[in-house]
C-alpha positions as CSV (number, residue, x, y, z in Angstrom):
1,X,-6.0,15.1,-20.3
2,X,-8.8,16.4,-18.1
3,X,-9.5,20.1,-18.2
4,X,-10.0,21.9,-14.9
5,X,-13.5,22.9,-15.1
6,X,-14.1,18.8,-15.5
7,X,-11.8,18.3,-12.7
8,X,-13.5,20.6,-10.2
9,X,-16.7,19.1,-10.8
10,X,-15.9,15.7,-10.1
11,X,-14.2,16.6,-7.0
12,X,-16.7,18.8,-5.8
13,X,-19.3,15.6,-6.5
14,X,-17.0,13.4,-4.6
15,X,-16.4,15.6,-1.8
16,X,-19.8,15.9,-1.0
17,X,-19.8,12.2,-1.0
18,X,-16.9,11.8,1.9
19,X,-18.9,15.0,3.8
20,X,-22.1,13.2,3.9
21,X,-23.6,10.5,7.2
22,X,-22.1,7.5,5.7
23,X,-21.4,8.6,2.6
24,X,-18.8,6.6,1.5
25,X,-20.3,4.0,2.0
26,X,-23.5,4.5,0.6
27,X,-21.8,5.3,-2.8
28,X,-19.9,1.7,-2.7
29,X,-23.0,-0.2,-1.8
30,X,-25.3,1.7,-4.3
31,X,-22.2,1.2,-7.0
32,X,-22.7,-2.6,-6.3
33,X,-26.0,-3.1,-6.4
34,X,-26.2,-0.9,-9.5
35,X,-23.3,-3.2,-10.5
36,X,-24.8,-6.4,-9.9
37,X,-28.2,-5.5,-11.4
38,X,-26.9,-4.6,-14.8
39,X,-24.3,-7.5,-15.0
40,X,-25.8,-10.5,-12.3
41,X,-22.5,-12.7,-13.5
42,X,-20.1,-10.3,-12.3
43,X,-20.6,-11.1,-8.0
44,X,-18.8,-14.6,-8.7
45,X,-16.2,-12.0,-9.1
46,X,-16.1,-10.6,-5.5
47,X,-16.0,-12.6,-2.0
48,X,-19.0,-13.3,0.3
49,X,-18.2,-10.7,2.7
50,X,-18.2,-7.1,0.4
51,X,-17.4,-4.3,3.8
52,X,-13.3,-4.5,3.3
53,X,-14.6,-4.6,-0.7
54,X,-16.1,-1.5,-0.2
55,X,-13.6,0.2,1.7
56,X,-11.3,-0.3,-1.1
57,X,-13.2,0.8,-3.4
58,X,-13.5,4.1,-2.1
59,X,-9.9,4.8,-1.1
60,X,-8.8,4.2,-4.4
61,X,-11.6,6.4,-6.1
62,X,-10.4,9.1,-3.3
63,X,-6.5,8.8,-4.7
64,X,-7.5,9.0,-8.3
65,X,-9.9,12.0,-7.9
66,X,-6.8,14.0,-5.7
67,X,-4.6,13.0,-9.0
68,X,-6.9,13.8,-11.9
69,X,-4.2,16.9,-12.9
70,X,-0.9,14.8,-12.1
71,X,-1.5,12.6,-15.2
72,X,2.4,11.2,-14.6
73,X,0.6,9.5,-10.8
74,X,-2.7,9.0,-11.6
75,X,-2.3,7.1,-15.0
76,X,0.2,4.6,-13.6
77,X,-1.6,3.7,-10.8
78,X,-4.9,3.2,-12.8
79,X,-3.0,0.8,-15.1
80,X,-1.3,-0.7,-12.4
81,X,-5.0,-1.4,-10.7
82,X,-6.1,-2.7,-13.5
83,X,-3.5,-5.1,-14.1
84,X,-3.8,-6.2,-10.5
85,X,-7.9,-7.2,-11.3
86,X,-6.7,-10.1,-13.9
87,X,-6.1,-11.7,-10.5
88,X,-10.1,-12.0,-9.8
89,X,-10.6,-13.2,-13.9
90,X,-11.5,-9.7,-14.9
91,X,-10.4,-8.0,-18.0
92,X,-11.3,-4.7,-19.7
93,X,-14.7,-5.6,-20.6
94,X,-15.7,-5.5,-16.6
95,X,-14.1,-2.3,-16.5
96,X,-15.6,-0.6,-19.1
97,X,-19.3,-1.8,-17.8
98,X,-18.5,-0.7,-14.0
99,X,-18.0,2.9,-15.8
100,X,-22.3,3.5,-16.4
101,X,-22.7,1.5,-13.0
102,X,-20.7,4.2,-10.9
103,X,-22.4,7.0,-12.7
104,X,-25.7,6.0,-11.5
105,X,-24.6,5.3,-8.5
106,X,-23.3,9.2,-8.0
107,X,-26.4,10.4,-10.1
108,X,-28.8,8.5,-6.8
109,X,-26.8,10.1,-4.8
110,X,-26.7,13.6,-5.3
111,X,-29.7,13.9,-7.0
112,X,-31.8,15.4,-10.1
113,X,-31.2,19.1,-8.8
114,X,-27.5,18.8,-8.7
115,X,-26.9,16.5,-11.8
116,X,-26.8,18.7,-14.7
117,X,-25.7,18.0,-17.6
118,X,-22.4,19.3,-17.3
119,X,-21.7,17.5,-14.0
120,X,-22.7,14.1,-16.4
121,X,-20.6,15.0,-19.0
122,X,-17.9,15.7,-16.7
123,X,-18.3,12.1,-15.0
124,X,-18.5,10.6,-18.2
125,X,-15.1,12.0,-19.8
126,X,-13.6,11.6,-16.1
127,X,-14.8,7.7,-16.0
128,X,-13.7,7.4,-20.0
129,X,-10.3,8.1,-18.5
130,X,-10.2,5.6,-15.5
131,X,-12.1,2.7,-16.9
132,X,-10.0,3.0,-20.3
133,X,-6.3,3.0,-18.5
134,X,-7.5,-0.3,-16.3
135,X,-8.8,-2.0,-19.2
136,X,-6.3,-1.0,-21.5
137,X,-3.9,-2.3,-19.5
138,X,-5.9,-5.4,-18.5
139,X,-6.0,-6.3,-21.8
140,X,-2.7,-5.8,-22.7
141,X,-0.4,-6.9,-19.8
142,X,1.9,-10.3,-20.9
143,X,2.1,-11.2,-17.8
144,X,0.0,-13.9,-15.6
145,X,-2.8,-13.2,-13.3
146,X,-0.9,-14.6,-10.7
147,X,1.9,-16.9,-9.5
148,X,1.8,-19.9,-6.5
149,X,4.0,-20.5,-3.8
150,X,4.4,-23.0,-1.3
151,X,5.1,-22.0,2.1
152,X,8.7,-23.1,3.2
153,X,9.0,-21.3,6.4
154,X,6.5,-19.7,9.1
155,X,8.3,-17.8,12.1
156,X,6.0,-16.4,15.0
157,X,8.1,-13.3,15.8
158,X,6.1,-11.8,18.2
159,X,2.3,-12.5,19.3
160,X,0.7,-10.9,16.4
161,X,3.3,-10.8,13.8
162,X,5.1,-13.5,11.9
163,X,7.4,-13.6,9.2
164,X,6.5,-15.8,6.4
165,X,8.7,-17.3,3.5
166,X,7.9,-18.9,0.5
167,X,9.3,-20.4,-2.6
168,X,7.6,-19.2,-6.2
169,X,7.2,-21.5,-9.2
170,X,9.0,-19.3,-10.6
171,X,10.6,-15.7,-10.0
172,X,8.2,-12.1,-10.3
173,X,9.8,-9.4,-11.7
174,X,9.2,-6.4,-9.1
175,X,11.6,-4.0,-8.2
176,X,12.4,-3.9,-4.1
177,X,9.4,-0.9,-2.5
178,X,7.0,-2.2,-4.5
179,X,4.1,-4.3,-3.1
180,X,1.7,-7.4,-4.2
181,X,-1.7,-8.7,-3.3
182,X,-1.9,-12.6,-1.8
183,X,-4.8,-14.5,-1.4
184,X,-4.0,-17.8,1.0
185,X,-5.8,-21.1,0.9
186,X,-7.8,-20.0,4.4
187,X,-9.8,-16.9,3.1
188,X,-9.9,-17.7,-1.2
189,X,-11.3,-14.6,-3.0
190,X,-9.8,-12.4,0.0
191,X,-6.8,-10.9,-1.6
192,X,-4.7,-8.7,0.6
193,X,-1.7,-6.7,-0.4
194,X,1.6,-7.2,1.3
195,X,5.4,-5.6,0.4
196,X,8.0,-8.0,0.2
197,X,10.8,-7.6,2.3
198,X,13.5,-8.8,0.5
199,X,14.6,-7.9,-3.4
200,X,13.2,-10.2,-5.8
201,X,15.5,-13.0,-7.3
202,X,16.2,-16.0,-9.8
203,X,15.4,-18.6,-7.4
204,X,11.6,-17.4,-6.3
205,X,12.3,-17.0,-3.0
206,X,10.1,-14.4,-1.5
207,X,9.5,-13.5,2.2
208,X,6.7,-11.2,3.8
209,X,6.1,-9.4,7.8
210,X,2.7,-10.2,8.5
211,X,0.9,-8.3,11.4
212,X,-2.2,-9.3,13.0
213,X,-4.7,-6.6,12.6
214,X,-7.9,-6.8,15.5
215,X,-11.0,-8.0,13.4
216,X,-9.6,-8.5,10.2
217,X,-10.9,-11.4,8.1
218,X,-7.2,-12.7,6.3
219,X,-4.4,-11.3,8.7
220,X,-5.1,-13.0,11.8
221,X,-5.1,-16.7,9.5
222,X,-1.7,-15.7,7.8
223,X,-0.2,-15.0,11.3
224,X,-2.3,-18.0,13.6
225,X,-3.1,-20.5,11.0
226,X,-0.2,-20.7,8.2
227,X,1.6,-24.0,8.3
228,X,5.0,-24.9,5.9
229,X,3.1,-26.1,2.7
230,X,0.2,-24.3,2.5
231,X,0.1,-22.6,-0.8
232,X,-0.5,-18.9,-1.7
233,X,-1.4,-17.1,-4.7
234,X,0.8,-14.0,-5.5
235,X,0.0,-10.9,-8.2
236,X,1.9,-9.0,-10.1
237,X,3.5,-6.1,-8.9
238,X,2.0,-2.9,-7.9
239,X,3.6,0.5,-6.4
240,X,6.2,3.1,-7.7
241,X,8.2,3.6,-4.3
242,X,12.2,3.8,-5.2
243,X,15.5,6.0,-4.3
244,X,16.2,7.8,-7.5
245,X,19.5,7.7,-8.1
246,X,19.9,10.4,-11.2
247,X,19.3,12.8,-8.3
248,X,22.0,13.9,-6.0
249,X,19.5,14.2,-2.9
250,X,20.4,11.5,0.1
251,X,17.7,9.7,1.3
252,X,15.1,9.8,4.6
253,X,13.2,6.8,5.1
254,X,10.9,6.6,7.8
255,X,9.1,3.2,8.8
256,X,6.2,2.1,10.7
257,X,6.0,-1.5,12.4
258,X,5.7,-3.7,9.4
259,X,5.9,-0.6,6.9
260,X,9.6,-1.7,7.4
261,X,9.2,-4.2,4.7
262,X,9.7,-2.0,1.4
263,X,12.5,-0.1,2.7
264,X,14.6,-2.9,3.6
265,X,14.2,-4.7,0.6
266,X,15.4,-1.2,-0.9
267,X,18.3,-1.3,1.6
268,X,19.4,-4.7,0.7
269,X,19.5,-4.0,-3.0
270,X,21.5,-1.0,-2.2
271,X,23.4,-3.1,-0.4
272,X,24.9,-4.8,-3.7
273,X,25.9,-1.2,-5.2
274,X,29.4,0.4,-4.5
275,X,27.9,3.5,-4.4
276,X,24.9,4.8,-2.5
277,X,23.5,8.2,-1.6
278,X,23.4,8.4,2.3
279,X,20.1,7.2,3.7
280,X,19.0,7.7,7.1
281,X,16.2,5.0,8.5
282,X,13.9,5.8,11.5
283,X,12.4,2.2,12.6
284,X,9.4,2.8,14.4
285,X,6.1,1.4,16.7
286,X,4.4,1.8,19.7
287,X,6.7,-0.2,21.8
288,X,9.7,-1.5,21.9
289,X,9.1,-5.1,21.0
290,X,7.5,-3.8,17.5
291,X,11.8,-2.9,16.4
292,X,11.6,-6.6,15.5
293,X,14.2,-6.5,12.9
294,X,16.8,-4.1,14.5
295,X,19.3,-6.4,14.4
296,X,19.0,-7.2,10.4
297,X,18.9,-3.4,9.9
298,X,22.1,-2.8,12.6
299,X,23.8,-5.4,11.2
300,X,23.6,-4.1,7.8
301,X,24.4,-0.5,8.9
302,X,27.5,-2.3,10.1
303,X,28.8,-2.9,6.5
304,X,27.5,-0.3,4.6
305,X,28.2,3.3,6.1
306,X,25.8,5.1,4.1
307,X,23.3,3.6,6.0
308,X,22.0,5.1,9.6
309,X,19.5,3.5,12.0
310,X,17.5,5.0,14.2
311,X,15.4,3.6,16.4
312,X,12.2,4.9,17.8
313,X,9.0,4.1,19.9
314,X,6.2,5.9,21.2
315,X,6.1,3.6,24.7
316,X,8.8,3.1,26.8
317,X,8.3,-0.1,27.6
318,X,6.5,-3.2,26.6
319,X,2.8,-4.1,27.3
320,X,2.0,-6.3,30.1
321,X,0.7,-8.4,28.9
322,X,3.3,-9.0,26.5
323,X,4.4,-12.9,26.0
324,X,6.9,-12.3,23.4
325,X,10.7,-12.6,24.3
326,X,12.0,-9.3,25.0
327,X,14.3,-7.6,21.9
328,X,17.4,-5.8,22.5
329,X,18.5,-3.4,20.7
330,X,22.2,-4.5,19.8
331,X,24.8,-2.8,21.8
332,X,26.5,0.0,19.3
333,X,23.3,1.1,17.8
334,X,21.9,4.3,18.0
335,X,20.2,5.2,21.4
336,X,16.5,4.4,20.8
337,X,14.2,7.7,20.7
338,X,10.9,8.2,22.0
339,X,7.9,9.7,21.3
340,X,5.2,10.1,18.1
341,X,7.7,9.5,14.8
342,X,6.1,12.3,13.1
343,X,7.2,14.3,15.9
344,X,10.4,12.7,16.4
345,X,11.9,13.3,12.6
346,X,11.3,16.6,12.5
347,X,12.9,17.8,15.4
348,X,15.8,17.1,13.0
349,X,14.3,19.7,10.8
350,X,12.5,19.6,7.8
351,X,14.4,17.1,5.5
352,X,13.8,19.7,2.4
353,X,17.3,18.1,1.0
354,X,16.4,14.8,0.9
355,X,14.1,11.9,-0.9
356,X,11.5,10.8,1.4
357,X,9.7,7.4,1.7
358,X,7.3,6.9,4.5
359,X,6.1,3.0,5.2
360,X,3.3,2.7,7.6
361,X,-0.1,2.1,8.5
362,X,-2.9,4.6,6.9
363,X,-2.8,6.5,10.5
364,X,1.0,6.5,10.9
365,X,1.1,8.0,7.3
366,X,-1.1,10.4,7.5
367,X,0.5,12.4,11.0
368,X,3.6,11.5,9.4
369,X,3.0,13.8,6.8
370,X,1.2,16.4,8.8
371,X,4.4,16.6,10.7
372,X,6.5,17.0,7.6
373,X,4.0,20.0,6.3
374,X,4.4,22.2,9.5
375,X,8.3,22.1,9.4
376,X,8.0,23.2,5.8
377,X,8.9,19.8,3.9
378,X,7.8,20.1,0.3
379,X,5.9,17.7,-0.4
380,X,7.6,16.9,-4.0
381,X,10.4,15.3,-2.6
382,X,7.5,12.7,-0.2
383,X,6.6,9.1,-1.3
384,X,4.4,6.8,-0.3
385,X,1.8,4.1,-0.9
386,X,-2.0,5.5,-1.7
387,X,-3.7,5.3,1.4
């Protein structure tokens, strides 16, 4: 356990980092040249292209250093990272090295006049911490690196989004709201995380929503280029998001585009219970032919009343320049909203009874829970992803 004083400083140290002209950054590329200096062996580690590397990096050194005094988040998430790295052939020797790597990496930064040594022995017991979860973990987990899969079906749902199913050599053990990272024969060393959108089972079948995103070095070739066969590596799983059900609190679920994923593989594992707490989805996107899966989601409503749908989109109408077939919305489902879905929800109010899971891109998450804060939505009851 980190004491505040140590806290503070490391925060203040990073802030300064995300407050500075490319700051951000900087840090990750002097961390890896520092990195790669000290241990040359280590870039066989790491893809050709480092920039989506680097942004990575970052985020996750942003969620740990918010977390440093929630020990029951930060912990699991720094032993679930590490875990994740076996994927690459690292264990907790890497770990432990990258530790004096980052600390001259910060040191450069900043500079002699503000590195005192407190502020070094405040990084120091801070990066004791994180390195010694991941590699702890890493070293521990029983688990393998990594399954394959073979490809059995590709679908091309719309333009820029495709569902893809495939069949494991054998079954991973994650529970539905969780997510893993994929790397596919197109882009190797280019892992990239995905939810699954079904609950996991005995026979290995998994199945993933896929969008496109504009400039993006692995989506665009699991969506354009993915053909029945092709095989896929899959990690172990990562993430904490679940309905917990020793609570009496209903549920709010609230979905962006393929953020959908997670919460109906929750829903359909629900779906096997006899008894449920109430759970009320908003389906979202920017236009109506992002509410891909309405039907799945109405049609489950159907048989399960706990469950309500609602659907929502910012646009009226679609692009267009949309080639897709248009999507109805089946006849009997609620009347489709519009407008921001941060916006949207909380004209409902502030949800302050319920569990809260919120799916979406970094963006859509963010407003989404800017929105919640101003109607007074503590913030206890909100999950989701780290950004």
């Amino acid at each position: 356990m980190l004491d505040a004083r140590t806290i503070s400083l490391v925060r203040a140290g990073f802030k300064s980092v995300l407050a500075a002209e490319n700051g951000p950054e900087k840090l990750a590329r002097s961390f890896y040249a520092q990195l790669f200096v000290e241990h040359p062996e280590f870039r066989f580690f790491f893809p050709a292209s480092m920039d989506q590397q680097r942004d990575h990096f970052v985020r996750a050194l942003a969620y740990v250093f918010d977390n440093l005094d929630k020990d029951e988040r930060v912990v699991p998430f720094l032993e679930q990272l590490g875990r994740d790295h076996r994927k690459h052939g690292i264990d907790g020797s890497h770990f432990r090295a990258g530790g004096s790597a980052l600390i001259a990496a910060f040191r450069n930064f900043v500079g002699n006049e503000v590195w005192t040594d407190e502020v070094e022995s405040a990084w120091n017991d801070t990066l004791d911490l994180v390195c010694g979860s991941m590699a702890d973990a890493a070293d521990s987990d029983e688990l393998p690196p990594y399954w394959g899969g073979t490809v059995v079906e590709h679908q091309r749902v719309l333009d820029d989004l495709a569902i893809v199913r495939l069949q494991l050599d054998a079954s991973i053990p994650y529970f539905p709201g969780q997510y893993v990272s994929v790397q596919i024969p197109q882009r190797p060393k280019l892992w990239r995380y995905l939810s699954p959108a079904i609950p996991s089972n005995p026979q290995g079948e998994i199945e993933f929503h896929v969008r496109r995103v504009s400039g993006g070095w692995v989506s665009p070739a699991m969506v354009g280029e993915t053909v029945v066969g092709d095989r896929w590596a899959v990690s172990p799983p990562l993430g904490g998001l679940a309905v917990d059900r020793a609570i009496p609190e209903d549920v709010l679920m609230i979905a962006g585009g393929t953020g959908l994923a997670p919460l109906r593989a929750q829903i359909m594992d629900m779906a096997h219970r006899s008894r449920n707490p109430r759970v009320h989805l908003f389906m979202s996107g920017v236009y109506p032919r992002d509410l891909y899966d309405a039907v799945t989601l109405w049609q489950l409503s159907l048989s399960n009343p706990w469950l309500t749908v609602v659907p929502v989109t910012e646009q009226y109408e679609n692009p267009w320049w949309h080639s897709s077939p248009a999507i109805e919305l089946p006849s009997g489902m609620h009347h489709r909203l519009q407008g921001q879905i941060g916006r949207v929800v909380t004209q409902f109010g502030s949800w302050a009874d319920r569990q809260i899971q919120i799916c979406g891109s970094p963006s859509m998450v963010r407003t989404t829970l800017y929105a919640l804060r101003r109607v007074g939505t503590p913030m206890e009851h909100v999950q989701h992803d780290p950004l």
